[in-house]
C-alpha positions as CSV (number, residue, x, y, z in Angstrom):
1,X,14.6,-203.7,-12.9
2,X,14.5,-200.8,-15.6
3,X,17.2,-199.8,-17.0
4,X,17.9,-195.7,-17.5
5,X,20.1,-193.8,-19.6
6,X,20.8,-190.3,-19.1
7,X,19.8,-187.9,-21.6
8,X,22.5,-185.2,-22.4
9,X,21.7,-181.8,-23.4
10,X,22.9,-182.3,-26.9
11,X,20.1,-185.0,-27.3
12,X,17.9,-182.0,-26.7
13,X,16.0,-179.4,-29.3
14,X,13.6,-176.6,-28.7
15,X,11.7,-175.7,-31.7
16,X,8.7,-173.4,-32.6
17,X,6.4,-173.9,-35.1
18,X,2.9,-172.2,-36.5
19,X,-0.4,-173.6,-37.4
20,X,-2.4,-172.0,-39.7
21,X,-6.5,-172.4,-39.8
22,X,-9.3,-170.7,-42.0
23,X,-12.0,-168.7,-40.3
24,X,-15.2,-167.5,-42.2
25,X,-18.3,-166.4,-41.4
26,X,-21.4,-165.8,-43.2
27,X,-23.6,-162.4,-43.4
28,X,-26.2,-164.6,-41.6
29,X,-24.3,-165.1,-38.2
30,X,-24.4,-161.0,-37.3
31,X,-27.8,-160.1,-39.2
32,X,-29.4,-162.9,-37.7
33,X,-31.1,-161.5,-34.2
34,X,-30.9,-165.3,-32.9
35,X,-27.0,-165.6,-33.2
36,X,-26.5,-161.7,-32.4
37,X,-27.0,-161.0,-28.7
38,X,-27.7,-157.7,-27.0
39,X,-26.6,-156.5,-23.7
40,X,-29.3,-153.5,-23.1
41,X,-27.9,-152.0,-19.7
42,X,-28.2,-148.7,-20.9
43,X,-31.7,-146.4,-20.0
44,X,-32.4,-142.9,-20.4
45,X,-35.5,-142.7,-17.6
46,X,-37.8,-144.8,-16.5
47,X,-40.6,-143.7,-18.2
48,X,-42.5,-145.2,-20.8
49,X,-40.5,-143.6,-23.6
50,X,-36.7,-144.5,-22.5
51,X,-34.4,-146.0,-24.6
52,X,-32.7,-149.1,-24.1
53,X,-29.6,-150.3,-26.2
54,X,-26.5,-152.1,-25.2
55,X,-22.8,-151.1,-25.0
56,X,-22.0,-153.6,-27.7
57,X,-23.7,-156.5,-29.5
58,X,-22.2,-160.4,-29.7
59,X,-22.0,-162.1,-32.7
60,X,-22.7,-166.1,-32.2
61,X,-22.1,-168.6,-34.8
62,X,-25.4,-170.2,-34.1
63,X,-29.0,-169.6,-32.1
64,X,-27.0,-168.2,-28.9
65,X,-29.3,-169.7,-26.8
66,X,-27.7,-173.1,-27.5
67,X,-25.6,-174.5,-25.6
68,X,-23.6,-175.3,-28.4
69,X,-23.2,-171.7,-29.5
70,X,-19.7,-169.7,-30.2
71,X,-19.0,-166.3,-29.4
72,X,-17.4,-165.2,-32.8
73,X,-16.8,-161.4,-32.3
74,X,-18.0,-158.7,-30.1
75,X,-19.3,-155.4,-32.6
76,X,-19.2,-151.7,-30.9
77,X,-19.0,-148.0,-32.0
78,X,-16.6,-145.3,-30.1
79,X,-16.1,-141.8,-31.4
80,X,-13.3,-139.4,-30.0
81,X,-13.6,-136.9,-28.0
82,X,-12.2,-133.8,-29.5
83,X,-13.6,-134.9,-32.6
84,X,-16.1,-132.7,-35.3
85,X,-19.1,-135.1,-34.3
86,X,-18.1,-134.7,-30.5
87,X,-17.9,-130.7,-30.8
88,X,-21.2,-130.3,-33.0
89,X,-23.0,-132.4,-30.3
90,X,-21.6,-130.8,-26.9
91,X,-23.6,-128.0,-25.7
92,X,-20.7,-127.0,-23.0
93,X,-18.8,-128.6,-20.2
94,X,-20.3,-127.8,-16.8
95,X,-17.8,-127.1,-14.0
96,X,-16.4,-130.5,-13.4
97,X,-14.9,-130.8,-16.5
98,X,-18.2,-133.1,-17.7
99,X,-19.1,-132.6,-21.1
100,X,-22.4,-131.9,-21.9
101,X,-24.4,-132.9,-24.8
102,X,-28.0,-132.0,-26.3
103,X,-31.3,-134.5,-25.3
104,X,-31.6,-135.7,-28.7
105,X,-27.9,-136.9,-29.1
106,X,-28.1,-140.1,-27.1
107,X,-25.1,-142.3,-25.4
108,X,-22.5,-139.2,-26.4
109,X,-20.8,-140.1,-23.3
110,X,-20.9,-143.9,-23.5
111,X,-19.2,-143.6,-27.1
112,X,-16.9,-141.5,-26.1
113,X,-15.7,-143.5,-23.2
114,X,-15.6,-146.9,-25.4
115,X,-13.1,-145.1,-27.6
116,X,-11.3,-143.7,-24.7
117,X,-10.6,-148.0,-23.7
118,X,-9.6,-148.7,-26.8
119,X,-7.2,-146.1,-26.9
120,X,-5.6,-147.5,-23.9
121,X,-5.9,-151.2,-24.5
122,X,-4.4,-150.5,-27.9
123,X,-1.9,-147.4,-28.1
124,X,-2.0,-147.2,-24.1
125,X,-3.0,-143.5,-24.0
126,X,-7.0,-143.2,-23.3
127,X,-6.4,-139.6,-25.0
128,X,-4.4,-141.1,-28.2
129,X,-6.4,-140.7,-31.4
130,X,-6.4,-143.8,-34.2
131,X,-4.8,-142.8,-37.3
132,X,-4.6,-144.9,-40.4
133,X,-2.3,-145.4,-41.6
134,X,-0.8,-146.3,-38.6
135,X,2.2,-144.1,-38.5
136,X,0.6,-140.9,-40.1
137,X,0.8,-137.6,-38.3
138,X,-2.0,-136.2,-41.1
139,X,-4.9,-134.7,-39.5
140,X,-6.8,-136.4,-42.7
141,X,-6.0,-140.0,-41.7
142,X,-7.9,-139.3,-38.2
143,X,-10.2,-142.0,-36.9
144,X,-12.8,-139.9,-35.1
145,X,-15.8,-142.5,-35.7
146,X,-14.9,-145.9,-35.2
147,X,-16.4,-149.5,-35.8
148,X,-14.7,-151.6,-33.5
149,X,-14.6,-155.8,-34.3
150,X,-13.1,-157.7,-31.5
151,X,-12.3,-161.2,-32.5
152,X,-13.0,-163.9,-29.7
153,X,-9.6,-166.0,-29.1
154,X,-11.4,-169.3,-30.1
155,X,-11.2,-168.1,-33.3
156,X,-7.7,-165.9,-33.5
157,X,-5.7,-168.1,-31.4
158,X,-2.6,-166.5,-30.8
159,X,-2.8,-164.0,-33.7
160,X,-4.1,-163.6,-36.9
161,X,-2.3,-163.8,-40.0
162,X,-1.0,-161.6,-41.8
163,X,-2.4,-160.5,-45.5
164,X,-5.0,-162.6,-44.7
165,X,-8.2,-160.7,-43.5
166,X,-10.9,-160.1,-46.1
167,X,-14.3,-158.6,-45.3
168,X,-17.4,-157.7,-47.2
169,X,-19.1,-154.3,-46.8
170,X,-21.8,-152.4,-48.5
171,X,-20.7,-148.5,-48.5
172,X,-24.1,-147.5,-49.7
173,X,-27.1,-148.8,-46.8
174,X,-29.5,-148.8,-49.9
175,X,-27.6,-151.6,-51.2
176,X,-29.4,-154.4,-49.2
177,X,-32.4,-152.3,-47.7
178,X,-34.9,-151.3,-49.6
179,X,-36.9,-149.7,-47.3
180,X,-36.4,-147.3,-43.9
181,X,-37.6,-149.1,-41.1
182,X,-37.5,-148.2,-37.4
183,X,-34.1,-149.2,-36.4
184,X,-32.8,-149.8,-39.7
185,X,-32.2,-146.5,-41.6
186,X,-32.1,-146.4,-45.0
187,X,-30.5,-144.1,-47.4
188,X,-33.0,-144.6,-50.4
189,X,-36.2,-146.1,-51.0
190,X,-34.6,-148.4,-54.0
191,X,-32.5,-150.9,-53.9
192,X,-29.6,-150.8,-55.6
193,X,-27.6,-154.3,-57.2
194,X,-25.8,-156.1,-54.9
195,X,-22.3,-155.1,-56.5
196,X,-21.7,-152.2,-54.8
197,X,-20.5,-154.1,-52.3
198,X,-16.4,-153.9,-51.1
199,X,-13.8,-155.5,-49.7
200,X,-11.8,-154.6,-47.1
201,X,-8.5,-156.5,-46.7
202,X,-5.2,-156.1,-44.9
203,X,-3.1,-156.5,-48.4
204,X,0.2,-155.4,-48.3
205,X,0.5,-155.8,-44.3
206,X,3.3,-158.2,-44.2
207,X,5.8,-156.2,-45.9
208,X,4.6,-152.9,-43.7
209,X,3.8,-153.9,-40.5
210,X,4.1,-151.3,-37.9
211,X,4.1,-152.6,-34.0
212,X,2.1,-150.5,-31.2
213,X,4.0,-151.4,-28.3
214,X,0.8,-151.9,-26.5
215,X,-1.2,-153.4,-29.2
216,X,1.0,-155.5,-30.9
217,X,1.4,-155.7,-34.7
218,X,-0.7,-153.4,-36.6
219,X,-1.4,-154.0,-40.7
220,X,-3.5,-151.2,-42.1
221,X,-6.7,-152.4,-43.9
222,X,-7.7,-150.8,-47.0
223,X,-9.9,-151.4,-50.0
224,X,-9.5,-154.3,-52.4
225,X,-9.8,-152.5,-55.7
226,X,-7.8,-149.2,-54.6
227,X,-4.3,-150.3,-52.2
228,X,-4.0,-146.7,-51.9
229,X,-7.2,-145.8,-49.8
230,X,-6.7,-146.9,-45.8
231,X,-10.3,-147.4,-44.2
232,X,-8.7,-148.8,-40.9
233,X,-6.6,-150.7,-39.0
234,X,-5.6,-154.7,-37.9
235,X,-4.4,-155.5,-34.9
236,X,-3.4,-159.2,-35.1
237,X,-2.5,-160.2,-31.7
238,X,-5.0,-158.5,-30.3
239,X,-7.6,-159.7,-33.3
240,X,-9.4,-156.0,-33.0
241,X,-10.2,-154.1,-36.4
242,X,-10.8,-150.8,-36.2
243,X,-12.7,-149.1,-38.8
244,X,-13.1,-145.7,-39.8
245,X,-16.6,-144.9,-40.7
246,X,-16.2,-141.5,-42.7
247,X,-13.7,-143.8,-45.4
248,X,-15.2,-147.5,-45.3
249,X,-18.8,-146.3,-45.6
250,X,-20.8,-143.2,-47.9
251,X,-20.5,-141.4,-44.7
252,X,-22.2,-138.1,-45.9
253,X,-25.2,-140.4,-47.6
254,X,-28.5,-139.0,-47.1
255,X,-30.1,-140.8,-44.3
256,X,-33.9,-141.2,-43.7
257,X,-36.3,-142.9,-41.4
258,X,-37.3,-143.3,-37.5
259,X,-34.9,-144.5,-35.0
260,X,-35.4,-144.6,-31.2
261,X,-35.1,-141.7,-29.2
262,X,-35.6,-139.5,-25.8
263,X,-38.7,-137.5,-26.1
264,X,-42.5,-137.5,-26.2
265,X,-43.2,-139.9,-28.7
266,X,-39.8,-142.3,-28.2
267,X,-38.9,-142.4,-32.0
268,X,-37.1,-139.5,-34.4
269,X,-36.9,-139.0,-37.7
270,X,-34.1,-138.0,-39.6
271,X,-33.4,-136.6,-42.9
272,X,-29.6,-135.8,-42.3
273,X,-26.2,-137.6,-43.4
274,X,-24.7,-140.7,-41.5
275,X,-21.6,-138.9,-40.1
276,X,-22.2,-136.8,-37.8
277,X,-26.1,-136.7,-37.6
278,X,-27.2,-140.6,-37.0
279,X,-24.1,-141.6,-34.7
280,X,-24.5,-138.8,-32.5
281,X,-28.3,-138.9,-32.6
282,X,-29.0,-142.9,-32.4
283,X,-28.3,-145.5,-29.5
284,X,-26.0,-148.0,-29.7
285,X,-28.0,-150.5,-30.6
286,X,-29.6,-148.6,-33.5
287,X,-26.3,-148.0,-34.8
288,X,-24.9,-151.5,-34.6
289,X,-28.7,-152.9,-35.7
290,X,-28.0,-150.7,-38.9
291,X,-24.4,-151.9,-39.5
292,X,-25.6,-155.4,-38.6
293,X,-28.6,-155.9,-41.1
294,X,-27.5,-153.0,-44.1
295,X,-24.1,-153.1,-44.1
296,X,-23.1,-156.6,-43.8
297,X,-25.6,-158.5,-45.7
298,X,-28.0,-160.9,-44.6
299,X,-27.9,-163.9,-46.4
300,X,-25.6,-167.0,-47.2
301,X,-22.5,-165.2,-48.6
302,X,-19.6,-164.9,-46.7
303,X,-18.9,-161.8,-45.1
304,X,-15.3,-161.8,-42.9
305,X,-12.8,-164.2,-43.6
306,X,-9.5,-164.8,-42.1
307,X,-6.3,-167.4,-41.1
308,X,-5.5,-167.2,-37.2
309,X,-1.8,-168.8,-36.0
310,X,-1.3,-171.3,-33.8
311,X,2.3,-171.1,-32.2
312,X,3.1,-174.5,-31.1
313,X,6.3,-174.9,-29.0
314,X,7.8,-178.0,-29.4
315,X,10.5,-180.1,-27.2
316,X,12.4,-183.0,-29.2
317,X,14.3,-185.4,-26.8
318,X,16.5,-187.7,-29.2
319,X,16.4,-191.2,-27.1
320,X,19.5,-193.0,-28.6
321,X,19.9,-196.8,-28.0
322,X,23.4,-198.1,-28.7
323,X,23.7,-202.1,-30.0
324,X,25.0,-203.0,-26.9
325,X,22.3,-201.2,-24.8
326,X,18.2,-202.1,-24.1
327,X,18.5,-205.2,-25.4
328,X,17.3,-207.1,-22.4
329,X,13.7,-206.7,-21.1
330,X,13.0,-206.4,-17.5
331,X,9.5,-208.3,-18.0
332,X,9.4,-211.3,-15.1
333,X,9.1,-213.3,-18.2
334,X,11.5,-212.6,-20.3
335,X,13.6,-215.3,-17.9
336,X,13.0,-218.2,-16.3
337,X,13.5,-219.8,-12.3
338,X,17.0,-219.8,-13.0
339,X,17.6,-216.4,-14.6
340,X,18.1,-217.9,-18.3
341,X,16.4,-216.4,-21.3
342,X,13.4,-218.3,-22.2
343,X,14.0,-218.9,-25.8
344,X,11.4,-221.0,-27.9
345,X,13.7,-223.2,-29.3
346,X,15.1,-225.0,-26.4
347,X,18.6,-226.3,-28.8
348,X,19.0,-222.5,-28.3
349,X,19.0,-222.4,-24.7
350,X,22.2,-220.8,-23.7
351,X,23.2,-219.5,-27.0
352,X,20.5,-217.3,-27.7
353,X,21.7,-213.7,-27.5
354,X,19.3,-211.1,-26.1
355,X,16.8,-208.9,-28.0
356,X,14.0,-207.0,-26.6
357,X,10.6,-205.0,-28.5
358,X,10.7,-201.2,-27.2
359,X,7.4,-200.6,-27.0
360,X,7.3,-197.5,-24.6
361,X,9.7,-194.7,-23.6
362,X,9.6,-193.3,-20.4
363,X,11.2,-190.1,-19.5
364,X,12.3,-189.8,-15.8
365,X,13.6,-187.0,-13.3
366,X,16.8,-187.2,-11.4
367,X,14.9,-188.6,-8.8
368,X,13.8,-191.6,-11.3
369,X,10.6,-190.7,-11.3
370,X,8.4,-191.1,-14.3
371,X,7.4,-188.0,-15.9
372,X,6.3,-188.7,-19.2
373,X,5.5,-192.0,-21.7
374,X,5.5,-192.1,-25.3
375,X,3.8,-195.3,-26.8
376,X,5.4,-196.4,-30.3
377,X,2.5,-197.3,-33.2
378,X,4.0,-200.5,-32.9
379,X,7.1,-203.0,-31.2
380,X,10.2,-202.2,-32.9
381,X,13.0,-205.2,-32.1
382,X,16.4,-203.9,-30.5
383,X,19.4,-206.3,-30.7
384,X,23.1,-206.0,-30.6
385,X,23.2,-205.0,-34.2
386,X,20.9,-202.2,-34.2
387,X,21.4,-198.9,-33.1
388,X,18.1,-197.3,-32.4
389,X,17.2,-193.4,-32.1
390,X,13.8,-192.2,-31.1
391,X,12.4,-189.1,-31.0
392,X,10.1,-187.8,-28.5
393,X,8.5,-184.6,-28.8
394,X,6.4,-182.8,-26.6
395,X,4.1,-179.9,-27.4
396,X,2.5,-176.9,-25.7
């Protein structure tokens, strides 16, 4: 027959601890067109010309058609409504309050509304405008074209940590292509060294954290080599960076090439500046294509780093054992026919005192039923002259 103990509340402790792990990934994952998935729901017309493109692009940290593959981060672009770009491309609102927009400005509406859900998912107002920093009120510090990076929970866990968040970005497209190439505009025809890359990072976040009471924490991210300039914004529960194109990139860089587009021929070209020309006049997927292959890098460097936490709760039941207390085993072998102690030495037999090996401890309801077991590394021996303490613990 087992033999229970009750545990009092003072044997009892509730404690919460965080695990931190290091997340990277290389320029290869998002340029890759195997590891970055499209979701082309989007069509103009059904005619031979129509564009396709996708809402937003998946970033896998493998061939996505593996069953092995991770989802690392969804990618998309969202632009406000009462922004410059918005207003330059509207040609009206017709009498149900729809904004209109010119044939050659493609997925005005789509971008619109993506930055709309944001909005609410984030500051919980589908009208609310992203400033950074955070707390401004400075029309300057607007965030009217935004680069959206949502972080799959695999990888942020509960939240990522703060001060933590580094990224690599090329503000100039020429950096990394050398060429303009359907889908891939290009600022220049040379390519320029490889050091006029950045780094965006969320320095300085921990001491300044602001808290969106929809969103969460919020760390402003800003450029490695100047604190001073804000390009965006962290949310770290919610793993979403949002970045603001007209400060993280050469926004006003000359742009050149052909893109896809509604008309006769299904391409355009364009000789115009990134912001407001190409994200009002390109599809989704031309824009993310862009940011994917000249912005990012495409080879073995790493381009977005970060540490995610882990909160583990943790439950530590102290299981005391006075000297005078589990030191008799309730094994059907621990006696013999007649209820003595089997002892090995049979000169013993009578005088032996009790000991046991606690090799398991059981934790039980009031109803004495088992609940839980936690199995010892090995048999410790419990006699009258030990007092034994074991602690339990139980995560989640």
């Amino acid at each position: 027959m087992a033999t229970f103990k009750t545990i009092s509340s003072a044997d009892i402790k509730t404690t919460r601890t965080t695990l931190n792990q290091l997340v990277d990934f290389v320029e290869e994952d998002i340029s890759g067109s195997a590891t970055r998935k499209k979701y082309q729901v989007f069509v103009t017309s059904s005619n031979s010309n129509a564009v396709t493109s996708s809402l937003f692009q998946t970033i896998f940290d493998q061939n996505y058609a593996l069953q092995t593959a991770n989802e690392i981060f969804d990618i998309t672009f969202g632009i406000f409504s009462g922004s410059t770009t918005a207003a330059s491309a509207s040609t009206g609102v017709d009498t149900n309050g729809k904004i209109l927009f010119a044939s050659q400005s493609l997925m005005m509406r789509e971008k619109i509304n993506i930055y709309r859900q944001f909005s609410q998912t984030l500051l919980g107002d589908a009208s609310a405008r992203f400033r950074a920093p955070f707390s401004s009120t400075a029309s300057t510090d607007d965030i009217d074209n935004a680069l959206f990076l949502c972080f799959k929970r695999l990888f942020v866990r509960d939240g990522i940590k703060r001060e933590t968040f580094a990224m690599r970005c090329f503000q100039s497209s020429s950096a990394v292509v050398a060429n303009a190439t359907n889908d891939n505009i290009s600022g220049l025809t040379t390519a320029q060294p490889a050091s006029s890359s950045v780094i965006f990072t969320d320095v300085g976040a921990a001491s300044s954290i602001e808290r969106s009471q929809f969103g969460g924490d919020v760390g402003n991210i800003v450029l490695a080599s100047d604190t001073s300039q804000t390009v965006g914004l962290m949310f770290y529960q919610k793993g979403i960076a949002v970045l603001d194109l007209e400060r993280a990139i050469d926004s006003k860089q000359h742009m050149s090439g052909t893109f896809a587009a509604v008309g006769a021929t299904g391409t355009a070209a364009m000789s115009a500046s990134f912001v407001p020309h190409f994200v009002a006049s390109a599809s989704m997927d031309t824009i993310l294509d862009h940011f994917a292959t000249a912005r990012f890098g495409s080879g073995s460097n790493t381009f977005l780093t970060f540490q995610n936490n882990t909160k583990i709760n943790s439950t530590l039941i102290f299981c005391r054992a006075t000297a005078d207390e589990f030191n008799y085993s309730s094994n059907p072998s621990y006696t013999d026919s007649e209820g003595r102690i089997v002892v090995i030495d049979e000169s013993e037999q009578g005088t032996q005192k009790s000991f046991s090996f606690v090799s398991t401890v059981g934790l039980y309801d009031a109803n004495e039923e088992l609940l839980a077991t936690a199995k010892l590394s090995r048999p410790v021996e419990k006699n009258d002259e030990k007092d034994l303490t074991f602690r339990v613990r139980l995560d989640f």
